[in-house]
N, C-alpha and C positions, 0 to 999 in steps of 0.2 A: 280404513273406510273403503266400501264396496261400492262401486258404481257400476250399474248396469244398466243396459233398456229397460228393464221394467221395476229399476228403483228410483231413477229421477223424479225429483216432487215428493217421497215418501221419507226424505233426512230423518224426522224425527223421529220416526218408527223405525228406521233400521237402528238410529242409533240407542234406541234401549232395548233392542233385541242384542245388537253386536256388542256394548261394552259394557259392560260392567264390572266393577271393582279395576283389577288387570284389564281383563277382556274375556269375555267369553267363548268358548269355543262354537263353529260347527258342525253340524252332524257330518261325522264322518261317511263318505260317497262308498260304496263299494269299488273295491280295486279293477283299475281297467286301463289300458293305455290312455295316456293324456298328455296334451302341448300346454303349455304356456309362453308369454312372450314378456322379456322385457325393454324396457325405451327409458334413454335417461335424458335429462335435460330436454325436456318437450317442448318448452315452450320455445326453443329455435338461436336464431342467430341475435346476439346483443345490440340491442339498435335498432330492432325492425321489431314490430308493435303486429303479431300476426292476430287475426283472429279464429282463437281454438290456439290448436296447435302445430309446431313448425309444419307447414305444408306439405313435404314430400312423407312426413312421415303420416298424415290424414289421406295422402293416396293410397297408400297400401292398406286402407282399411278392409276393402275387399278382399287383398290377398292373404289377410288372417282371418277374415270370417269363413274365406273358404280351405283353408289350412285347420276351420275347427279347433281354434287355440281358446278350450275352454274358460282360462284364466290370463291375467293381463296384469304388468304391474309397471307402475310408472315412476323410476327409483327420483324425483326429486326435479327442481326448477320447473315445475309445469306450470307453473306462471313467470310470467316477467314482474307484474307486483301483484302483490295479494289484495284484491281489491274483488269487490261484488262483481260486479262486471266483467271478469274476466274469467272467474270462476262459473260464471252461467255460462259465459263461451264456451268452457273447458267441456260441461254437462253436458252440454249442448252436443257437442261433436261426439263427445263418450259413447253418446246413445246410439250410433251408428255402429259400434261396436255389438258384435253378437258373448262376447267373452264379459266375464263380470271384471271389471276393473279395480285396482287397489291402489291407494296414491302412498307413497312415500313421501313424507314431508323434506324437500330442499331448506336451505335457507331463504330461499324469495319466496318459499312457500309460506313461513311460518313468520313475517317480515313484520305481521296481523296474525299474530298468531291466537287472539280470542275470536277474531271471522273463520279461521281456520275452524278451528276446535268445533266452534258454533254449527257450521256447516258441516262437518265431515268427522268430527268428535276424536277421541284419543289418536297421537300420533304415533304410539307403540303399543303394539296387539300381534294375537297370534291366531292359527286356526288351522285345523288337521282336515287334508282332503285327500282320499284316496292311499290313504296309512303313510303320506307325508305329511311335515311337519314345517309350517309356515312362519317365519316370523319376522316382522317389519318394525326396525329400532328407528330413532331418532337422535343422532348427534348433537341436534343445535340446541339442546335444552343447558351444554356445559362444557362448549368449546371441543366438540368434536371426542368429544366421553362418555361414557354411558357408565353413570353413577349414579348414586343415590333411590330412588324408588323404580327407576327405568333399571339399575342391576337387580333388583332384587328379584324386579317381575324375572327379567334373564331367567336369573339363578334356579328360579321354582320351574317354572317352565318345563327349562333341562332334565331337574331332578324330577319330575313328574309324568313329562312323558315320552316317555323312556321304551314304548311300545310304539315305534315307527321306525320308516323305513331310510328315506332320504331328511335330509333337515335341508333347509333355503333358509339363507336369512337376506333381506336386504333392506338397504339406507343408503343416504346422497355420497354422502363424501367417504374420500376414499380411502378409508381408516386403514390400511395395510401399508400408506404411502409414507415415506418419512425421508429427511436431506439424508440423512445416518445410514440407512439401510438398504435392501435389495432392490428397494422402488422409487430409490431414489432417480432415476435416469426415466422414471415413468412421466410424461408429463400431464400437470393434470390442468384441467379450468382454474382453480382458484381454491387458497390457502385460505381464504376468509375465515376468521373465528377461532384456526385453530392452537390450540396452548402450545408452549413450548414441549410438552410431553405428556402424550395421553395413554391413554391406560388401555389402548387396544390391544398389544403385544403382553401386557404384562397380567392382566386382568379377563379380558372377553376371548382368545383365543386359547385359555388354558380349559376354561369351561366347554368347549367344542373337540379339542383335542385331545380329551381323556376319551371320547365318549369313542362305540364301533363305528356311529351312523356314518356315510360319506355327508360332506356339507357344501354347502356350494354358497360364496356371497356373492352379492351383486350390488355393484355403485355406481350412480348416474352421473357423477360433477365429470364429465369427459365430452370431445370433440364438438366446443360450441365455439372455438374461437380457431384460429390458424396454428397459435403456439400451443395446440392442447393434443396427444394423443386420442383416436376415436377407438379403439378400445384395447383392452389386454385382457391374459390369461395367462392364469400361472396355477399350478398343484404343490401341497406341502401339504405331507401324511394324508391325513384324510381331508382336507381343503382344498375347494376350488376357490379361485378367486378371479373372478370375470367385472369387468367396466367397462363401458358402455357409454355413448352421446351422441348427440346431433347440434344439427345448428350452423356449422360453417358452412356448410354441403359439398364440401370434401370427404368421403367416406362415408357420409351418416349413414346410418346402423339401428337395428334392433338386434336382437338374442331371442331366438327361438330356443326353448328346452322343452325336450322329449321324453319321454318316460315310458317304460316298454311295461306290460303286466307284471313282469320280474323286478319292477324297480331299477332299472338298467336307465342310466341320464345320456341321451348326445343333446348335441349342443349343433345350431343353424346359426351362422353370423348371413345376418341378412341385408343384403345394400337395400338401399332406400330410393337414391338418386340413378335415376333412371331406370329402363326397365330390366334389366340382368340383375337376379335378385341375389347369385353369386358368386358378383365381381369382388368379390374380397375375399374369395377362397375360406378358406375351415378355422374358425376362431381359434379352432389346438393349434394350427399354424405359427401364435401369434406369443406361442410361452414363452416364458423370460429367458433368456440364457443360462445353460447350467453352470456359468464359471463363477457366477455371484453365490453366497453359501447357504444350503437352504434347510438347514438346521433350524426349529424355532427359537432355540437358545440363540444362537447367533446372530439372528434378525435381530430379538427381544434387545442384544447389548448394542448392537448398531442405531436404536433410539435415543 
Protein backbone atom coordinates (compact mmCIF):
# COMPACT_ATOMS: atom_id res chain seq x y z
CA UNK A 1 0.00 0.00 0.00
CA UNK A 2 1.05 3.62 -1.07
CA UNK A 3 0.93 6.42 0.93
CA UNK A 4 1.62 9.75 -0.11
CA UNK A 5 0.51 13.56 0.12
CA UNK A 6 -1.76 13.41 -2.27
CA UNK A 7 -3.34 9.83 -1.57
CA UNK A 8 -4.69 10.33 1.97
CA UNK A 9 -8.55 10.24 1.88
CA UNK A 10 -8.46 8.43 -1.57
CA UNK A 11 -7.90 4.37 0.08
CA UNK A 12 -10.52 3.19 -1.92
CA UNK A 13 -9.49 4.30 -5.26
CA UNK A 14 -5.97 3.49 -4.94
CA UNK A 15 -6.90 0.24 -3.72
CA UNK A 16 -8.53 -0.86 -7.01
CA UNK A 17 -6.18 0.81 -9.12
CA UNK A 18 -3.10 -1.05 -7.05
CA UNK A 19 -4.38 -4.59 -6.37
CA UNK A 20 -5.84 -6.81 -8.10
CA UNK A 21 -5.74 -10.54 -8.24
CA UNK A 22 -1.68 -10.77 -6.95
CA UNK A 23 -1.36 -7.04 -7.47
CA UNK A 24 -0.98 -5.13 -10.11
CA UNK A 25 1.85 -3.42 -11.41
CA UNK A 26 3.01 0.35 -12.19
CA UNK A 27 3.87 2.14 -15.05
CA UNK A 28 7.18 1.74 -15.23
CA UNK A 29 9.19 5.55 -14.66
CA UNK A 30 11.92 6.02 -17.11
CA UNK A 31 15.44 5.18 -15.81
CA UNK A 32 17.27 8.00 -13.78
CA UNK A 33 19.16 8.11 -10.50
CA UNK A 34 16.85 7.71 -7.48
CA UNK A 35 17.03 7.32 -3.34
CA UNK A 36 14.83 5.56 -1.37
CA UNK A 37 14.73 5.16 2.45
CA UNK A 38 14.04 2.61 4.66
CA UNK A 39 12.75 2.61 8.70
CA UNK A 40 11.85 -0.35 10.69
CA UNK A 41 10.03 -0.56 13.73
CA UNK A 42 8.35 3.10 13.51
CA UNK A 43 6.29 3.12 15.92
CA UNK A 44 9.21 3.58 18.68
CA UNK A 45 10.13 2.46 22.02
CA UNK A 46 7.71 -0.28 23.81
CA UNK A 47 5.91 1.50 26.41
CA UNK A 48 5.51 4.83 25.23
CA UNK A 49 2.16 5.50 23.26
CA UNK A 50 3.91 8.14 20.68
CA UNK A 51 1.61 9.91 18.47
CA UNK A 52 2.53 9.06 14.63
CA UNK A 53 5.71 7.81 14.72
CA UNK A 54 8.84 7.23 17.00
CA UNK A 55 9.75 11.04 17.28
CA UNK A 56 13.34 11.28 16.37
CA UNK A 57 12.59 9.49 13.31
CA UNK A 58 9.39 12.33 12.27
CA UNK A 59 12.42 14.92 12.61
CA UNK A 60 14.26 13.96 9.96
CA UNK A 61 11.40 14.25 7.85
CA UNK A 62 12.85 17.37 6.29
CA UNK A 63 16.12 15.86 5.99
CA UNK A 64 14.61 13.25 3.31
CA UNK A 65 12.36 15.52 1.60
CA UNK A 66 15.29 17.50 1.03
CA UNK A 67 17.57 14.30 0.21
CA UNK A 68 14.66 13.94 -2.60
CA UNK A 69 14.12 10.14 -1.52
CA UNK A 70 11.55 9.67 -4.13
CA UNK A 71 10.23 6.35 -2.48
CA UNK A 72 9.97 5.32 1.34
CA UNK A 73 9.23 1.98 2.96
CA UNK A 74 8.24 1.25 6.30
CA UNK A 75 9.56 -2.56 6.97
CA UNK A 76 6.92 -3.39 9.91
CA UNK A 77 5.63 -2.40 13.83
CA UNK A 78 4.44 1.01 12.60
CA UNK A 79 1.98 0.80 15.02
CA UNK A 80 2.00 -0.30 18.63
CA UNK A 81 -1.74 -1.66 18.16
CA UNK A 82 -3.50 -1.72 15.09
CA UNK A 83 -6.38 0.27 15.98
CA UNK A 84 -8.22 3.44 13.81
CA UNK A 85 -6.74 5.80 15.73
CA UNK A 86 -3.58 5.24 15.31
CA UNK A 87 -3.44 4.45 11.95
CA UNK A 88 -4.83 8.19 11.14
CA UNK A 89 -1.83 9.37 13.27
CA UNK A 90 0.31 7.31 11.10
CA UNK A 91 -1.53 9.12 7.69
CA UNK A 92 -1.41 11.92 9.28
CA UNK A 93 2.36 12.36 9.88
CA UNK A 94 2.90 10.34 6.19
CA UNK A 95 1.64 13.35 4.52
CA UNK A 96 4.47 15.50 5.62
CA UNK A 97 6.55 13.16 3.64
CA UNK A 98 7.29 14.35 0.03
CA UNK A 99 8.29 10.33 -0.98
CA UNK A 100 5.21 8.01 -1.69
CA UNK A 101 5.32 5.63 1.10
CA UNK A 102 4.79 1.74 1.27
CA UNK A 103 4.02 0.09 4.60
CA UNK A 104 5.18 -3.41 5.26
CA UNK A 105 2.99 -5.28 7.38
CA UNK A 106 4.72 -6.20 11.19
CA UNK A 107 3.00 -8.39 13.43
CA UNK A 108 1.28 -5.38 15.45
CA UNK A 109 0.53 -4.30 12.24
CA UNK A 110 -1.61 -7.08 11.21
CA UNK A 111 -2.76 -7.77 15.06
CA UNK A 112 -6.47 -6.32 12.99
CA UNK A 113 -5.55 -7.61 10.40
CA UNK A 114 -9.31 -7.12 8.45
CA UNK A 115 -8.75 -2.84 9.55
CA UNK A 116 -5.52 -3.49 8.12
CA UNK A 117 -6.58 -4.99 4.78
CA UNK A 118 -9.64 -2.55 5.01
CA UNK A 119 -7.50 0.45 5.10
CA UNK A 120 -4.38 -0.25 3.09
CA UNK A 121 -5.53 -3.58 1.15
CA UNK A 122 -3.16 -6.67 0.32
CA UNK A 123 -0.12 -7.22 2.48
CA UNK A 124 2.11 -8.73 -0.35
CA UNK A 125 2.22 -6.91 -3.80
CA UNK A 126 4.87 -5.78 -6.17
CA UNK A 127 5.64 -3.03 -8.58
CA UNK A 128 8.58 -1.93 -11.22
CA UNK A 129 10.08 1.57 -10.99
CA UNK A 130 12.81 2.79 -12.87
CA UNK A 131 13.60 -0.98 -14.46
CA UNK A 132 13.67 -2.28 -10.64
CA UNK A 133 11.85 -4.68 -9.20
CA UNK A 134 9.92 -4.18 -5.82
CA UNK A 135 8.56 -6.50 -3.76
CA UNK A 136 6.88 -6.54 -0.18
CA UNK A 137 6.06 -10.21 1.42
CA UNK A 138 4.34 -10.75 4.61
CA UNK A 139 5.52 -13.39 7.19
CA UNK A 140 2.72 -13.47 9.67
CA UNK A 141 0.17 -15.06 7.45
CA UNK A 142 2.19 -18.71 8.63
CA UNK A 143 4.54 -18.37 11.32
CA UNK A 144 7.33 -16.38 9.60
CA UNK A 145 6.79 -18.60 5.98
CA UNK A 146 5.77 -17.49 2.95
CA UNK A 147 3.63 -20.39 1.67
CA UNK A 148 0.80 -21.37 0.13
CA UNK A 149 -0.76 -18.40 -2.25
CA UNK A 150 1.82 -15.69 -0.82
CA UNK A 151 4.68 -18.37 -2.74
CA UNK A 152 3.01 -18.69 -5.59
CA UNK A 153 2.52 -14.98 -6.13
CA UNK A 154 6.70 -15.31 -5.24
CA UNK A 155 7.12 -17.79 -7.91
CA UNK A 156 5.29 -16.10 -10.89
CA UNK A 157 6.74 -12.78 -10.12
CA UNK A 158 10.23 -14.05 -10.47
CA UNK A 159 9.53 -16.05 -13.50
CA UNK A 160 7.88 -13.14 -15.09
CA UNK A 161 9.84 -10.56 -14.78
CA UNK A 162 12.72 -11.20 -15.60
CA UNK A 163 13.36 -7.91 -17.59
CA UNK A 164 14.91 -5.77 -14.54
CA UNK A 165 17.72 -4.50 -13.15
CA UNK A 166 18.11 -4.63 -9.17
CA UNK A 167 15.28 -6.80 -7.21
CA UNK A 168 14.38 -5.37 -3.29
CA UNK A 169 12.49 -7.41 -1.52
CA UNK A 170 11.26 -6.41 2.09
CA UNK A 171 9.28 -7.84 5.19
CA UNK A 172 9.37 -7.33 9.23
CA UNK A 173 11.11 -10.31 10.49
CA UNK A 174 14.13 -11.27 9.98
CA UNK A 175 13.77 -14.40 8.04
CA UNK A 176 17.85 -15.02 7.45
CA UNK A 177 17.90 -15.28 11.37
CA UNK A 178 18.03 -18.77 12.94
CA UNK A 179 19.69 -20.22 16.80
CA UNK A 180 21.43 -22.82 14.03
CA UNK A 181 23.03 -20.59 11.69
CA UNK A 182 25.34 -17.63 10.69
CA UNK A 183 22.78 -15.26 12.42
CA UNK A 184 22.55 -16.72 15.07
CA UNK A 185 24.73 -14.09 17.36
CA UNK A 186 22.52 -11.46 15.49
CA UNK A 187 20.20 -10.03 17.97
CA UNK A 188 16.96 -9.37 16.98
CA UNK A 189 13.54 -7.69 18.84
CA UNK A 190 11.52 -10.77 18.99
CA UNK A 191 11.04 -14.43 17.92
CA UNK A 192 7.15 -13.94 18.19
CA UNK A 193 5.33 -16.48 15.96
CA UNK A 194 8.10 -18.05 14.50
CA UNK A 195 7.87 -22.12 13.73
CA UNK A 196 10.41 -24.25 14.68
CA UNK A 197 11.79 -24.30 10.88
CA UNK A 198 10.70 -22.06 8.15
CA UNK A 199 11.07 -22.49 4.74
CA UNK A 200 13.28 -19.28 4.02
CA UNK A 201 16.63 -21.07 3.46
CA UNK A 202 15.33 -23.98 1.90
CA UNK A 203 12.36 -22.61 -0.31
CA UNK A 204 12.54 -18.42 -0.85
CA UNK A 205 16.25 -18.07 -1.12
CA UNK A 206 16.82 -20.63 -3.92
CA UNK A 207 14.19 -18.71 -6.07
CA UNK A 208 16.58 -15.35 -5.70
CA UNK A 209 19.64 -17.06 -5.99
CA UNK A 210 19.43 -18.79 -9.44
CA UNK A 211 18.38 -15.67 -10.80
CA UNK A 212 21.69 -12.78 -12.40
CA UNK A 213 19.76 -9.84 -10.76
CA UNK A 214 21.90 -8.38 -7.45
CA UNK A 215 18.86 -8.53 -4.54
CA UNK A 216 18.92 -6.66 -1.58
CA UNK A 217 16.30 -7.71 1.61
CA UNK A 218 15.46 -5.56 4.15
CA UNK A 219 13.86 -6.41 7.76
CA UNK A 220 12.41 -3.97 10.34
CA UNK A 221 11.86 -6.35 13.85
CA UNK A 222 15.48 -4.55 14.94
CA UNK A 223 16.79 -1.77 17.65
CA UNK A 224 13.57 -1.06 19.61
CA UNK A 225 14.71 -2.44 22.84
CA UNK A 226 18.31 -2.48 24.62
CA UNK A 227 18.93 -6.32 24.15
CA UNK A 228 18.16 -5.91 20.25
CA UNK A 229 20.91 -5.12 17.61
CA UNK A 230 19.98 -1.54 15.54
CA UNK A 231 21.19 -3.01 12.36
CA UNK A 232 23.26 -5.39 10.22
CA UNK A 233 24.68 -6.25 6.93
CA UNK A 234 25.89 -9.01 5.41
CA UNK A 235 26.41 -10.30 1.18
CA UNK A 236 25.95 -14.10 0.00
CA UNK A 237 26.30 -14.46 -3.92
CA UNK A 238 24.07 -12.16 -5.26
CA UNK A 239 22.29 -11.12 -1.76
CA UNK A 240 22.32 -8.36 0.31
CA UNK A 241 20.81 -8.52 3.52
CA UNK A 242 20.33 -5.19 5.66
CA UNK A 243 18.08 -4.71 9.08
CA UNK A 244 17.25 -2.05 10.48
CA UNK A 245 15.15 -0.19 13.74
CA UNK A 246 14.43 2.28 16.21
CA UNK A 247 12.88 2.92 19.30
CA UNK A 248 15.55 2.59 22.16
CA UNK A 249 17.26 5.67 20.88
CA UNK A 250 20.49 4.11 21.06
CA UNK A 251 21.53 4.09 17.46
CA UNK A 252 18.15 4.53 15.78
CA UNK A 253 18.59 4.43 12.06
CA UNK A 254 17.21 4.60 8.70
CA UNK A 255 18.81 3.02 5.34
CA UNK A 256 19.07 5.37 2.65
CA UNK A 257 19.62 3.41 -0.82
CA UNK A 258 21.02 5.06 -3.94
CA UNK A 259 20.73 4.13 -7.19
CA UNK A 260 23.12 5.59 -9.95
CA UNK A 261 21.53 5.60 -13.76
CA UNK A 262 23.71 2.33 -14.33
CA UNK A 263 21.83 0.60 -11.63
CA UNK A 264 24.87 0.72 -9.34
CA UNK A 265 23.09 0.47 -5.09
CA UNK A 266 25.27 2.31 -2.04
CA UNK A 267 23.77 2.21 0.85
CA UNK A 268 23.63 5.63 3.70
CA UNK A 269 23.11 4.23 7.34
CA UNK A 270 21.63 7.30 8.74
CA UNK A 271 21.62 8.36 12.61
CA UNK A 272 18.35 9.66 13.70
CA UNK A 273 19.16 10.79 17.32
CA UNK A 274 20.69 13.75 17.24
CA UNK A 275 22.03 16.05 14.76
CA UNK A 276 25.26 14.17 13.02
CA UNK A 277 23.37 12.23 10.56
CA UNK A 278 26.81 10.01 10.33
CA UNK A 279 27.55 9.05 13.69
CA UNK A 280 27.21 5.37 12.82
CA UNK A 281 29.82 5.39 10.06
CA UNK A 282 29.03 3.18 6.58
CA UNK A 283 26.33 0.26 7.01
CA UNK A 284 29.29 -2.11 4.97
CA UNK A 285 30.98 -1.46 8.20
CA UNK A 286 28.74 -3.53 9.85
CA UNK A 287 29.10 -7.10 7.78
CA UNK A 288 29.13 -10.26 9.52
CA UNK A 289 32.42 -11.80 10.14
CA UNK A 290 33.90 -13.92 7.38
CA UNK A 291 34.86 -16.85 10.03
CA UNK A 292 31.04 -18.00 10.09
CA UNK A 293 30.44 -20.16 6.63
CA UNK A 294 28.82 -18.48 3.92
CA UNK A 295 28.01 -21.01 1.59
CA UNK A 296 23.97 -21.12 1.17
CA UNK A 297 24.15 -24.87 1.53
CA UNK A 298 25.81 -24.42 4.77
CA UNK A 299 23.62 -21.84 6.27
CA UNK A 300 20.34 -23.96 4.70
CA UNK A 301 21.80 -27.25 7.06
CA UNK A 302 22.62 -24.90 10.24
CA UNK A 303 18.53 -24.60 10.35
Amino acid sequence: MIIGKNVIGSVSIILSLIFMSSCQKEIVDPVKNYSFFVAGHTYGQPGVDNVGLHPPFQQKFEFLNNRNASLGFLTGDIVKECTEKNWNEVDSVLAFLDADVYLVAGNHDVSDRELFEARYGRTYYYFKKYDDLFIILDPNFDHWNISGLQLEFLQKILSEENQVRNIFVFFHQILWWSENNKYRNVRINSKEGRADTINFWSEIIPLFNKLDNPVSMFAGDMGAVSWSDNYMYDTIQNITFIASGMGDEDDDNIVIVNVSIEGIIDYDLIAINGDDINALGELEDYILPTKYPVSIGEIFQGD
